[in-house]
Structure formats: structure tokens, C-alpha cells
C-alpha positions as CSV (number, residue, x, y, z in Angstrom):
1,X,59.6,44.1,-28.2
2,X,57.6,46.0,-25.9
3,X,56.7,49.7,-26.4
4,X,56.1,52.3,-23.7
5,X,53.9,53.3,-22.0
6,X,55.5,50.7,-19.4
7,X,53.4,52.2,-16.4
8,X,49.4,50.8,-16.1
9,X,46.8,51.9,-14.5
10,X,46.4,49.2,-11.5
11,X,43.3,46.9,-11.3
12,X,41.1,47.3,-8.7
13,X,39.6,43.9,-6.9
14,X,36.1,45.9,-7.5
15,X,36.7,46.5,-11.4
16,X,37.5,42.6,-11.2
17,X,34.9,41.2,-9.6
18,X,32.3,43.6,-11.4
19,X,33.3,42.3,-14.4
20,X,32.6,39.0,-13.3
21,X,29.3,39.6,-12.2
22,X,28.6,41.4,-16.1
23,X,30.6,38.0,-17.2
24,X,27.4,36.0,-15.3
25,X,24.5,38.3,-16.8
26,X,24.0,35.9,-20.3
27,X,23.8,32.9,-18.3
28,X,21.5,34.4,-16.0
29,X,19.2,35.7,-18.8
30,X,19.1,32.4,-20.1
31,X,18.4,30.7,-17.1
32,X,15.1,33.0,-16.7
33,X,13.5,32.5,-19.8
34,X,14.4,28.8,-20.3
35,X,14.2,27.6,-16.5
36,X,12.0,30.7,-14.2
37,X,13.2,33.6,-12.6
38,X,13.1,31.9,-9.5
39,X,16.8,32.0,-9.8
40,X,16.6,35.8,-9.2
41,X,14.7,35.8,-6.2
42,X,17.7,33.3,-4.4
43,X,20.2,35.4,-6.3
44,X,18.9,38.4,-4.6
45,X,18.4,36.8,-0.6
46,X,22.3,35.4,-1.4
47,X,23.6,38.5,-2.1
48,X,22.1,40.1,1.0
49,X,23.5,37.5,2.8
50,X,26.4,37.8,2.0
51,X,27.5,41.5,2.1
52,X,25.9,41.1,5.9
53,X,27.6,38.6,6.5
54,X,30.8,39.5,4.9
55,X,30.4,43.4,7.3
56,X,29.4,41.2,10.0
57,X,32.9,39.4,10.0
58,X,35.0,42.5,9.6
59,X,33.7,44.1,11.9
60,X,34.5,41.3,14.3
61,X,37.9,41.4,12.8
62,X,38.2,45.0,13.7
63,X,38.8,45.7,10.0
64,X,37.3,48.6,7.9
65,X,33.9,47.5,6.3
66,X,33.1,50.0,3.9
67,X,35.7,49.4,1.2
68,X,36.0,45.4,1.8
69,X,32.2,44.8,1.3
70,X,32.2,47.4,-2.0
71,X,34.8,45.6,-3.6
72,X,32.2,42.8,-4.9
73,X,34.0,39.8,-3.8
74,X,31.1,38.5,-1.9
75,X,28.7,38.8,-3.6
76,X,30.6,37.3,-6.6
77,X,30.6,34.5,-4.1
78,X,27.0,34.6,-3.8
79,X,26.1,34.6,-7.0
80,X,28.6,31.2,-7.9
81,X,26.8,29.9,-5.1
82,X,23.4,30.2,-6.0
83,X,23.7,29.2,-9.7
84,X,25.2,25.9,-9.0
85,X,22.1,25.9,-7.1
86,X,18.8,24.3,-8.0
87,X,16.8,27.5,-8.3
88,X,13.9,26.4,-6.2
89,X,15.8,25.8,-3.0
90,X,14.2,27.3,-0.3
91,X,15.6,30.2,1.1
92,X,17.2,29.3,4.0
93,X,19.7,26.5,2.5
94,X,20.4,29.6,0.7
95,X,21.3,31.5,3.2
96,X,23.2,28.5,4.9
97,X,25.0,28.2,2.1
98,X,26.0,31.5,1.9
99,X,27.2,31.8,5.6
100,X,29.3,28.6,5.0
101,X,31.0,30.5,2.3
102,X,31.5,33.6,3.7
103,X,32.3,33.0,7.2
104,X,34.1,29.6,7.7
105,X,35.7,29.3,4.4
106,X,36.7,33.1,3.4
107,X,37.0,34.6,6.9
108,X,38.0,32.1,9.1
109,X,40.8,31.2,6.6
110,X,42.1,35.1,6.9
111,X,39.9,36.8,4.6
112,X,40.3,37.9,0.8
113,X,43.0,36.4,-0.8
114,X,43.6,34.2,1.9
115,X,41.3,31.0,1.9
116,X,42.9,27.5,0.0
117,X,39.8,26.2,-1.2
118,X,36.9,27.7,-3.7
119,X,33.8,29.5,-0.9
120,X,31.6,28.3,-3.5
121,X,32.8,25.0,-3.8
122,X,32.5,23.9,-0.5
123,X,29.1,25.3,0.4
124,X,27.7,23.5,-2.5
125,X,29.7,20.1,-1.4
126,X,28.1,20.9,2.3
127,X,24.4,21.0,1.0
128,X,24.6,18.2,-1.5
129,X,26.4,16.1,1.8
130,X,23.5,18.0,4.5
131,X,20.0,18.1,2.1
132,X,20.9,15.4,-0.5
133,X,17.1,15.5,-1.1
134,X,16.7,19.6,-1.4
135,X,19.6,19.8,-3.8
136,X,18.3,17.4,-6.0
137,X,14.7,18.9,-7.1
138,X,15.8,20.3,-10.1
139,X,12.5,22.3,-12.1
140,X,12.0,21.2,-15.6
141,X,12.5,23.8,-18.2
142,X,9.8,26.3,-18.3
143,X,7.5,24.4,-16.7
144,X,6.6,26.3,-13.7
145,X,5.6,29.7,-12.8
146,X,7.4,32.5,-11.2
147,X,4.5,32.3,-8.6
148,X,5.2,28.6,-8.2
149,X,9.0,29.1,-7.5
150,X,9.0,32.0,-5.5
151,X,6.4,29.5,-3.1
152,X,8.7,27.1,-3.3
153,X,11.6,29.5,-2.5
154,X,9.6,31.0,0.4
155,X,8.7,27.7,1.7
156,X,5.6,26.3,0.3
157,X,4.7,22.7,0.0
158,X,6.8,20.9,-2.4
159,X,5.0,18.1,-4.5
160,X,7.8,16.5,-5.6
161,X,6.9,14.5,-8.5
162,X,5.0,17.3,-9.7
163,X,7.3,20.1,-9.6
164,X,10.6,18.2,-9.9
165,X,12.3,16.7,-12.9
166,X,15.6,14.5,-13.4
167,X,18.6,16.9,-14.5
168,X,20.1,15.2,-18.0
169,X,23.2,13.8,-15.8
170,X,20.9,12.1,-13.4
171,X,18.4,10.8,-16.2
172,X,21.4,9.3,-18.1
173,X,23.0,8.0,-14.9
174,X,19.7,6.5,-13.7
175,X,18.6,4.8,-17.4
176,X,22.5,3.5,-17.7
177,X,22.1,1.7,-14.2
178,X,18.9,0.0,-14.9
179,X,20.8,-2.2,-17.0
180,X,18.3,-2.1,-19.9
181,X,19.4,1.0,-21.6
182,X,21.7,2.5,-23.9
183,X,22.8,6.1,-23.7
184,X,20.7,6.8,-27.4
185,X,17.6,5.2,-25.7
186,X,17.9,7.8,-22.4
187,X,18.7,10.5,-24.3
188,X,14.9,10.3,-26.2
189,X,13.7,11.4,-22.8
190,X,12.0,14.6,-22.1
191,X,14.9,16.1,-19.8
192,X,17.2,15.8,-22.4
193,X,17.6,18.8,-25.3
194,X,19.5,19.2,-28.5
195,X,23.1,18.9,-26.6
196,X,22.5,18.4,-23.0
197,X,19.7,19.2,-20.7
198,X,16.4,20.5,-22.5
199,X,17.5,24.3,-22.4
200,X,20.2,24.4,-20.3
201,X,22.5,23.7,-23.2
202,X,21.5,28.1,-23.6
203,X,22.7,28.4,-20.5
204,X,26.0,27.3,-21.0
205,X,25.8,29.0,-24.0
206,X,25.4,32.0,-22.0
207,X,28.2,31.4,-20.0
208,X,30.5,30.6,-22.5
209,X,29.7,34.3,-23.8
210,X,30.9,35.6,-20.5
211,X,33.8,33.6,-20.4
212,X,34.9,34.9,-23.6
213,X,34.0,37.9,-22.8
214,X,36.6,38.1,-19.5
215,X,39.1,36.6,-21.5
216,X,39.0,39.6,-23.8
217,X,39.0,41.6,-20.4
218,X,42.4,39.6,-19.3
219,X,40.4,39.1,-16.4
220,X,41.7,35.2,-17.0
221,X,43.9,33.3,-19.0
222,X,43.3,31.0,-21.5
223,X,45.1,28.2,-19.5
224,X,42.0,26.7,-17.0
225,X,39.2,27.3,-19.7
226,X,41.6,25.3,-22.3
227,X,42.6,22.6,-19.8
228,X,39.4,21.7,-18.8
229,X,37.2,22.0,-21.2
230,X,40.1,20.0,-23.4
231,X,40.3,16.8,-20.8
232,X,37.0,16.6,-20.2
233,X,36.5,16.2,-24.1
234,X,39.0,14.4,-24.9
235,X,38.6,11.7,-22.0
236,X,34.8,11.7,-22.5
237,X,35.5,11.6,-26.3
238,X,37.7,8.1,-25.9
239,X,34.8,6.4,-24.1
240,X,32.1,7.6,-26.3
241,X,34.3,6.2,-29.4
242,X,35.2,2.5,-27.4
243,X,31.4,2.0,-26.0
244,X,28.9,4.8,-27.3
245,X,26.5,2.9,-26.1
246,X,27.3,3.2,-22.4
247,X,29.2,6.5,-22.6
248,X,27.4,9.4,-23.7
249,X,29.1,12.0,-26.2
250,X,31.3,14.5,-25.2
251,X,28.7,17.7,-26.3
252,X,27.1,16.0,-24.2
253,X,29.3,16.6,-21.0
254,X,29.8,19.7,-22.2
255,X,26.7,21.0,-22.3
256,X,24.9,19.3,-19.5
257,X,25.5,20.4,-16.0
258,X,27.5,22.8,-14.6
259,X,30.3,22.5,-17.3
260,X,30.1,25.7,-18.4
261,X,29.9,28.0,-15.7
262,X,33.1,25.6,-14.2
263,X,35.3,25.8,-16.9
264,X,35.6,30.4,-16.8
265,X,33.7,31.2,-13.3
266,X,34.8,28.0,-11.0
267,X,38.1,26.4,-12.1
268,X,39.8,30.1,-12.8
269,X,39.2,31.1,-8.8
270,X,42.9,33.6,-8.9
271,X,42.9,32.5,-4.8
272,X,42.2,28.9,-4.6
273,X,43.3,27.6,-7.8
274,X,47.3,27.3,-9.2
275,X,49.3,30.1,-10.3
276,X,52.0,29.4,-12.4
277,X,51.2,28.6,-16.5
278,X,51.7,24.7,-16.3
279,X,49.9,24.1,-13.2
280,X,46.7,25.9,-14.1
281,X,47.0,23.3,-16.8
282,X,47.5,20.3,-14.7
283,X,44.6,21.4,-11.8
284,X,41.9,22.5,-14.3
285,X,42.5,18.9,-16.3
286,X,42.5,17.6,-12.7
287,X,39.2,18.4,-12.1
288,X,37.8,17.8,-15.5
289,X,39.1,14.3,-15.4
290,X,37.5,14.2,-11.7
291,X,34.1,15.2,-12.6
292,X,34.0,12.8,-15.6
293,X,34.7,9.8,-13.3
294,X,32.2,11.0,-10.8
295,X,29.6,11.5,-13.6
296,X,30.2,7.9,-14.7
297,X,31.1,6.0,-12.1
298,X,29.8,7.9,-8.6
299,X,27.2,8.5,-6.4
300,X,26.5,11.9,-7.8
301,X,25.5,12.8,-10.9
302,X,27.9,16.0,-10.9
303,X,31.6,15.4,-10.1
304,X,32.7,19.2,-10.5
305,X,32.5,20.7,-6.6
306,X,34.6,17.7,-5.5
307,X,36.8,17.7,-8.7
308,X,37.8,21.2,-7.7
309,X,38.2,21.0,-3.7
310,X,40.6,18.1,-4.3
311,X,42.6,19.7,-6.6
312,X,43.3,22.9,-4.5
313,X,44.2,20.2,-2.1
314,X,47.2,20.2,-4.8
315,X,47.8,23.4,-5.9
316,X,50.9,23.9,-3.2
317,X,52.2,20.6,-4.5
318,X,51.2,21.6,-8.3
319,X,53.0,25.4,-7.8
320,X,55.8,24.0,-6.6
321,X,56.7,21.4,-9.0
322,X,56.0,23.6,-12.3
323,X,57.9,27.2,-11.2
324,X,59.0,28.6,-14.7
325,X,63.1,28.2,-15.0
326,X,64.8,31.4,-13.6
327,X,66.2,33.3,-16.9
328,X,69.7,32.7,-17.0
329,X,69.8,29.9,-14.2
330,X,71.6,26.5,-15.2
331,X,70.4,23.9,-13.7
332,X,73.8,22.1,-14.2
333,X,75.3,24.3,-12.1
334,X,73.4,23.7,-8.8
335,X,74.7,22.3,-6.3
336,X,78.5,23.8,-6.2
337,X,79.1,24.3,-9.8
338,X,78.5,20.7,-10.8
């Protein structure tokens, strides 16, 4: 039974999406004091970027500015952007990235609430596609300076092999396709840590807090968190248990990439992703099962950006074919009482 009071307080999209940005705070500590706090210098030109250009398009779309750019959407945006990110891009992919997001995917798709795939998604899939080469040059954990980065950020010269190190997915994707390795002998490389990626298993530890932390909120259900973190588990789980020797343990996937930060920032996008109980199960398993096979068997190391943007392809398809039954509708009696 439920128990009055039966009226509540509404929930503003600002209260939302500033608990999302609080929700990203442990991940971001983490990311300084393992990786650099170059991270919060592109954080910071992102977010500019994208309040202008999020006042820049209302304006052109003749609607009001001040309330639309306070309510924290974009720069939720901008942050999901720039910590999928290597944190040593220079600051106008940045930027680019940030426009993409903003402009062509949120705005020219009809605004908040409006646009069918994830902002962030896509303008991470457009720099990996555009600057395969910038995307890619990943720091090794604590290893360079704040000085360095913020160079690098600003557009210094970039010595590749000495600033640059192989993410754990790439290092085990690499050693696996020599042909001479097993996943035991990659993982005794220097990129790799005690789960995943030499301290970026505490950044998804840090996210993980946050997630918890909005699903306490009921900012999101447990249904997309579950799902994906579930198949991606259980499917990486089955491999690692048939060939451990060519499939790498599913901690492992867990902890190593963007996993994390997917599973209760990414996948749980209310706009983009499915609404009704079964298909947020269905579309976050979707893309879990999606980014495993890209990890394993594709060109790129991460499968997550493309696991989701072909999954909201589905979501019209996936609410459609998993609407909860109406209470007291027969579906024997559809169609003229048959």
C-alpha cells in the first residue's frame, strides 16, 4: 500500500543534472591523482564550450537562454565528453567535440529532450573516425606533469613515444594479435594494474561510487547499470572459462576502459536510451555485448560509443515491443472479442 502524502515536489532538469555532475566528482578525483589534472584543464575549456555554444543556438532558435543554459544539461554533456577523452588532447578537438555535441546532435535534433542518439556518444565516435592518431595518446599513470599536459593541451609538441602509453585494452589487443602471447603474459606489462589499467581500475572505482550514489538519488534505475554490467560479465566470463588464454577475465573488462563510467553515466542517457523496464534491459545488454565483440574482435580497442549509438538505433523498435500489459486488458479479447 501506498501512504500519503501522494503529491511531490517535482524534479527540476537542474537538480538532475547537478546531481550528475556531483555523481562524476570521485571519478574525477581519481583521475587527477592517478592520471594528471590535465583532465581539468579540458574539462574546464569543454564546459565553456558548451554553455556558449548551447546560448549561441537558442538564441538562434529564438528561445529564452537564461534558464535553458542554467539547467546543467550541457555541461553534463561536456563533461561525458571530455572524460571518455584522453586527457591530453589538445584543446581544439575539444572544442570540436563539444560543438558536434551540442549543436548538430542536441540542437539540430530539436533541443533537450529531443535528440535520438547519446551527444556524447557521437562526438567521441566522430574524433576516434576524424583524429584516429590524437584519440589514441593515452598518458601513462602518473607519469607526467601538470606542466607537461597543460603543453600538450595547449598545443605543444607531442613526443609520442615519450609521453604516450598503450591503454590496457589496446596492450592486450596488440600482445593477443602478435600471435606469440597469452592474455597472462600481456597482462605482466607495465600498463596493466591490479584489475585493469595501472590506476584506472580507481577510477572506475570512483565512478562506481557515483553511480551508487544516483541510484540512492532515484536519479536512475537499477535496470541499465544491472543489464550491462551483467552481460558484459557474464559473456566475457564464458570466454575467459572456454580459452583463458586468449580471453582475458571479466574484472578485467570491467575495470579497464570506459566500463564504468558507461554502465551509470552513458547507457542510463533518460533521452536517447529505452524507457520502458524490459527494454532498458535489452539496450544496456545490447551494448555490453557490442563493446565485448568490438574489444575482441575489432579495429578499436573500445567498443562502448558504437555499442551505444547502435542500440538507440533500436530503442523505437525495443519500446515498442516490451510496453508493460495494460492492467485489466485481455489480450484474448482483441480483435472483436476473440
Amino acid at each position: 500500500m501506498i501512504h500519503s502524502p501522494y503529491v511531490r515536489k517535482p524534479v527540476s532538469v537542474q537538480r538532475t543534472m547537478g546531481l550528475v555532475l556531483l555523481a562524476l566528482v570521485p571519478g574525477i578525483v581519481a583521475h587527477v591523482v592517478f592520471v594528471g589534472a590535465g583532465v581539468l584543464v579540458n574539462l574546464t575549456i569543454s564546459t565553456l564550450t558548451a554553455v556558449a555554444a548551447e546560448a549561441l543556438m537558442l538564441r538562434l532558435r529564438k528561445r529564452p537562454v537564461g534558464v535553458a543554459v542554467a539547467d546543467l544539461s550541457a555541461v553534463v554533456t561536456a563533461w561525458l565528453v571530455t572524460l571518455c577523452f584522453p586527457p591530453i588532447v589538445p584543446w581544439w578537438l575539444t572544442v570540436c567535440a563539444v560543438l558536434v555535441a551540442i549543436v548538430a546532435v542536441k540542437h539540430l535534433y530539436g533541443g533537450l529532450g529531443q535528440n535520438p542518439f547519446n551527444p556524447a556518444m557521437i562526438a567521441y565516435c566522430s574524433m576516434i573516425v576524424a583524429f584516429p592518431a590524437l584519440m589514441s595518446q593515452w598518458p601513462p599513470a602518473g607519469q607526467l606533469s601538470f606542466d607537461t599536459q597543460l603543453s600538450l593541451i595547449l598545443g605543444g609538441p607531442r613526443d609520442i613515444d615519450g609521453i604516450t602509453g598503450a591503454t590496457a585494452l589496446d596492450a592486450l589487443r596488440t600482445g593477443l594479435r602478435s600471435g606469440v602471447q597469452t592474455v597472462d603474459k600481456v597482462l605482466e606489462g607495465s600498463a596493466f594494474g591490479a584489475l585493469g589499467g595501472r590506476g584506472w581500475e580507481w577510477v572506475s572505482i570512483g565512478y562506481v561510487a557515483g553511480g551508487l550514489f544516483l541510484l540512492a538519488m532515484r536519479i536512475i534505475t537499477w535496470h541499465m547499470p544491472v543489464a550491462f554490467i551483467g552481460v558484459l560479465a557474464a559473456i566475457a566470463g564464458l570466454f575467459w572459462l572456454v580459452d583463458p588464454g586468449h580471453f582475458a577475465s571479466p574484472l578485467f573488462h570491467l575495470a579497464s576502459g570506459g566500463a564504468m563510467l558507461a554502465a551509470f553515466f552513458i547507457v542510463t542517457d533518460p533521452v536517447s536510451g529505452a524507457t520502458t523496464p524490459r527494454g532498458k534491459l535489452l539496450f544496456a545488454g545490447g551494448i555490453a555485448l557490442i563493446a565485448w565483440l568490438i574489444r575482441n574482435f575489432g579495429a578499436y580497442p573500445e567498443g562502448i560509443a558504437f555499442g551505444v549509438l547502435l542500440m538507440n538505433m533500436c530503442v523505437p523498435l525495443l519500446d515498442m515491443k516490451t510496453q508493460p500489459r495494460v492492467f485489466g486488458h485481455r489480450h484474448d479479447l482483441e480483435g472483436g472479442g476473440k
